[in-house]
C-alpha positions in Angstrom: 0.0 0.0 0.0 1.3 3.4 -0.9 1.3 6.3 1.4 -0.9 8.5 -0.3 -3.6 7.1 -2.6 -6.4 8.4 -4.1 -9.3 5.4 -5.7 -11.5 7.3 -8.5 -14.8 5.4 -8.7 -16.8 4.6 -11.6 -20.8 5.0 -12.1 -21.6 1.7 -10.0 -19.0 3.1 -7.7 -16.6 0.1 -8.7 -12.9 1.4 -8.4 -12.0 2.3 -12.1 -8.5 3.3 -11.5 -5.9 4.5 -8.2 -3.4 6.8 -8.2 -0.9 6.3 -5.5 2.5 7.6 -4.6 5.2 7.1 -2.0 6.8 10.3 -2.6 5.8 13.7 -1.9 8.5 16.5 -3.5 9.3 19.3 -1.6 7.3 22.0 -3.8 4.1 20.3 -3.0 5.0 19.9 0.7 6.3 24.1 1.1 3.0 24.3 -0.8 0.9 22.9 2.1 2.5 25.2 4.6 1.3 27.9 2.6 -1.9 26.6 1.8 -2.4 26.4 5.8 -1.8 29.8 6.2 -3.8 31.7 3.8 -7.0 28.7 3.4 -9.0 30.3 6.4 -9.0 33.6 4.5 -10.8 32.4 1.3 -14.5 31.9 0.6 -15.7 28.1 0.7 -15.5 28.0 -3.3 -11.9 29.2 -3.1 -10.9 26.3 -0.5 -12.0 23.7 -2.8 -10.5 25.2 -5.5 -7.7 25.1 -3.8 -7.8 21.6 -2.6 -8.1 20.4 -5.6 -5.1 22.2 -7.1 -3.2 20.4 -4.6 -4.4 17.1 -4.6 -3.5 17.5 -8.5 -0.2 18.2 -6.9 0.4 14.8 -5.7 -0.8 12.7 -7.7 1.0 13.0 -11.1 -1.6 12.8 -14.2 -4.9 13.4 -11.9 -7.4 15.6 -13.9 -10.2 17.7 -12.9 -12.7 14.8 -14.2 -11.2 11.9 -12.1 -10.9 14.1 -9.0 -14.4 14.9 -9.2 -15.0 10.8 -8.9 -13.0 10.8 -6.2 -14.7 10.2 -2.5 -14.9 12.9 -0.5 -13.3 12.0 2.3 -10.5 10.6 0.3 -9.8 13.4 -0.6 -10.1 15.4 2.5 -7.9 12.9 4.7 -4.9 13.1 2.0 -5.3 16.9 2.6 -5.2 16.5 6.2 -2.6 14.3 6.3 0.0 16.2 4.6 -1.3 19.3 6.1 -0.5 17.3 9.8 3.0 16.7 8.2 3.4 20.8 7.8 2.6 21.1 11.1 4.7 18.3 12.4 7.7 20.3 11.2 6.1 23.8 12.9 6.0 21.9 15.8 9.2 21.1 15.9 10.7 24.5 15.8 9.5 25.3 18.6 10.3 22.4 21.0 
């Protein structure tokens, strides 16, 4: 099992194809810090936007079409876990 991976589902809400990555480059993870900062300050339409930009991020080849047959909270958790991992390395500046 990869560490990040996203299942796009098909009408019947069969698995039609996975993306799935081990690595996460640097760009995408200086992205998330950033991302943290400034996501409060956006409308709801904006954060999604957003999200889904960076979900793209990770997963190399992902287009707007799959992402939208992505679950939900799929794609939420991958956000939250990378996010965590931002914030894992904020924490540790200050211990």
């Amino acid at each position: 099992m990869a560490k990040f991976e996203l299942n796009i589902y098909g009408q019947d809400d069969e698995i039609i194809k996975t993306y799935e990555t081990e690595h996460v480059r640097w760009g995408v993870f200086l992205n998330a810090i950033k991302l943290q900062e400034t996501l409060k300050d956006k409308s709801a339409s904006e954060q999604f936007k957003a999200i889904n930009d960076f979900i793209k991020s990770i997963f190399s080849g992902l287009t707007d079409k799959e992402l939208e047959q992505a679950d939900s909270r799929d794609v939420m958790n991958t956000f939250r876990q990378l996010i965590s991992s931002a914030n894992g390395v904020e924490s540790s500046k200050n211990g």
